[in-house]
N, C-alpha and C positions, 0 to 999 in steps of 0.2 A: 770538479766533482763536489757536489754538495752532501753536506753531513747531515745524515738521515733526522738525528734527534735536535728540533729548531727551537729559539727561544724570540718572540715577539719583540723587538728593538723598542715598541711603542708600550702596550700594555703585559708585557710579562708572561704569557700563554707559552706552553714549552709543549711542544708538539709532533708528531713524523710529520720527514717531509714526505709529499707522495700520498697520504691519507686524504689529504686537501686539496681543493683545485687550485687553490692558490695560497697566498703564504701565511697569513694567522687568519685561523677559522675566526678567532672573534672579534677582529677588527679591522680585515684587510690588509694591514702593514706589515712591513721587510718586515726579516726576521735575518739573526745569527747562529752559529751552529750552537748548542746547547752546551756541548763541553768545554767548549773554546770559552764562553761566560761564566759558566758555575762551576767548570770543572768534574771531577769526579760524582756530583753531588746532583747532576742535572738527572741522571736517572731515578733519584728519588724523588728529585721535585719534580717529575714530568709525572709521577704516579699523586701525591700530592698538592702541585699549581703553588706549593708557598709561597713563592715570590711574587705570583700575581695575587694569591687574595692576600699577602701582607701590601701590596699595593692599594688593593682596594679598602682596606681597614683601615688605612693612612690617610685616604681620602675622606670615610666618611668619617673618621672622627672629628678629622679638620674642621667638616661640613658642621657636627656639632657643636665643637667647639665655640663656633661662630655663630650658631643658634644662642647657646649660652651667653655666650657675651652680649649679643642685640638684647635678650632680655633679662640681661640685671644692669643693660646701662653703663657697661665697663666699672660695675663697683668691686670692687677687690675685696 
């Protein structure tokens, strides 16, 4: 039996299962049961998504980060 509240393995989306026709509405990929990874916590973060947008803020800053550096030239 699968546990109703699911967290995306790939991009972090924390979702019912059963709502979707398949397993993370925003990226297609497996998912884990939601408790069994966050624990007690995943019922917040399914009202929330913290763990997916602190993912994707990880990402874009990287993205800037790297803007930054191409244009000062790696001057410190």
């Amino acid at each position: 039996m699968r546990a109703i509240l699911r967290v995306c393995a790939s991009c972090e989306w924390i979702f019912k299962y059963g709502d979707v026709p398949s397993d993370c509405p925003k990226c297609d990929f497996g998912s884990y049961g939601a408790r069994y990874v966050y624990g007690d916590k995943c019922y917040q973060y399914a009202k929330t998504q913290q763990p997916w947008l602190d993912k994707k803020i990880a990402n874009y800053s990287d993205k800037l980060n790297l803007e930054i550096e191409k244009l000062l030239g790696g001057e410190g």
